[in-house]
C-alpha positions as CSV (number, residue, x, y, z in Angstrom):
1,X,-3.9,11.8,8.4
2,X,-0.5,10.3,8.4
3,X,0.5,6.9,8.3
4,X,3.8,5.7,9.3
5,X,6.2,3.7,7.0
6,X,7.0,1.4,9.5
7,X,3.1,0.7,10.2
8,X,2.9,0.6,6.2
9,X,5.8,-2.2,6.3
10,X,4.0,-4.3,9.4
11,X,0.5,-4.3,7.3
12,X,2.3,-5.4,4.0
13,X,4.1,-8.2,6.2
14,X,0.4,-9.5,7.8
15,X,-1.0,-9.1,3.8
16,X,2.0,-11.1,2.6
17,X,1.4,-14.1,5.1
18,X,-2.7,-13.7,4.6
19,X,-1.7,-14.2,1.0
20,X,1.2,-16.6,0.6
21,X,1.2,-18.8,3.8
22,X,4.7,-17.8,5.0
23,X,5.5,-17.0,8.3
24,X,6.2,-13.4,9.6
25,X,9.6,-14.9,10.5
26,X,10.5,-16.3,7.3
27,X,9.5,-13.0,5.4
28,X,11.5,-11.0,7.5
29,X,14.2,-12.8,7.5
30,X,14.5,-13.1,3.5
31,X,13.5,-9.0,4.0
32,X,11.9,-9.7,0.4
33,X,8.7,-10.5,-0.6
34,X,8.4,-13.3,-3.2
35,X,5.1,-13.5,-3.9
36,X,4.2,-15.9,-7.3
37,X,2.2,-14.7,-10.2
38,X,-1.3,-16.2,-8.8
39,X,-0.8,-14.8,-5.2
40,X,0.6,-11.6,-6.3
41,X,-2.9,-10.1,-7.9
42,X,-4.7,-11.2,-4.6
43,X,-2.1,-9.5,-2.4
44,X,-1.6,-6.4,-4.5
45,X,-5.7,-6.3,-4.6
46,X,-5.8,-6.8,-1.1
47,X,-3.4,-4.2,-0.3
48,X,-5.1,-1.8,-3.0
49,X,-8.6,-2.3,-0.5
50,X,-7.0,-1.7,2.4
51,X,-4.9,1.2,1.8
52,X,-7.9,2.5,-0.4
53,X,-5.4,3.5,-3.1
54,X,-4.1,2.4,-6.5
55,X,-0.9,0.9,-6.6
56,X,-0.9,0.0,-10.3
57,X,0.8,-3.3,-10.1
58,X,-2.1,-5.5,-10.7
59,X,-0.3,-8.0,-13.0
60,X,-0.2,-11.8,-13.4
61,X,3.7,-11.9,-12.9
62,X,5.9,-12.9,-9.8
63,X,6.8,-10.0,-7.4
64,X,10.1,-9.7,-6.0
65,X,10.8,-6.9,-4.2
66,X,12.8,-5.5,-1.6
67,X,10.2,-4.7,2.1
68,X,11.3,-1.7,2.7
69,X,11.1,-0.6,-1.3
70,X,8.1,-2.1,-1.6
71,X,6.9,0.1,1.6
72,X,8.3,3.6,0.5
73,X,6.0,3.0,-2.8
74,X,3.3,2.6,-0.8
75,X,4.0,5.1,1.5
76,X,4.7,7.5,-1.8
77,X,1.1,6.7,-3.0
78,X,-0.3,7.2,0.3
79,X,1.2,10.9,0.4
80,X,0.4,11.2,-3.4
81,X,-3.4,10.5,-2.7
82,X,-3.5,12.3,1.0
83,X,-1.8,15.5,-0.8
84,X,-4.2,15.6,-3.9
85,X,-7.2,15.1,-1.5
86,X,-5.9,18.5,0.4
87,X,-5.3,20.2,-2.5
88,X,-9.0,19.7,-3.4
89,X,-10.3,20.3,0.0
90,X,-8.6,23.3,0.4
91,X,-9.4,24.8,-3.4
92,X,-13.3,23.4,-2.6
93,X,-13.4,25.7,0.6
94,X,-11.6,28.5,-0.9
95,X,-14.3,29.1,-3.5
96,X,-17.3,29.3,-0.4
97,X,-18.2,25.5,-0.9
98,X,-19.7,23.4,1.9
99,X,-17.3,21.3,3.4
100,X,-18.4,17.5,4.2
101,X,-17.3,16.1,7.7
């Protein structure tokens, strides 16, 4: 399963305004996120749950970051996670195990 970067970006935008408040129009148009320190756990934990990945960023700091940078890393752990789980599929069913569906 494959899921777009530009999805990514539009899900990190809704999280963002869950989190912070702001409008989608006023995120967008800064094309940052500026998240303070106290929002910026609950959006990176939110985002972690949702994705159903670990983005290691879980810190009590501001984040400021560019969208679209912020949505390749995603993206990049997405692949990272998607890939490993293959891998491990793949190896599993090689050796005669029972696959799960």
């Amino acid at each position: 399963m494959s899921i777009s970067v530009n999805y990514i970006r539009q899900l990190i935008i809704k999280v963002a305004c869950d989190t912070t408040g702001d409008s989608v129009e006023e995120l967008i148009g800064r094309g940052r996120l500026e998240i303070p320190p106290r929002d910026a756990i609950e959006f990176m934990v939110r985002l972690e749950a949702l994705f159903d990945c670990t983005l290691g960023c879980l810190r009590y700091e501001p984040l400021s970051i560019e969208i679209d940078e912020f949505s390749a890393i995603v993206n990049n752990a997405l692949n990272v996670r998607v890939s490993t789980a293959s891998t491990f599929c793949c190896s599993s069913t090689s050796r005669g195990a029972a696959s799960v569906r």
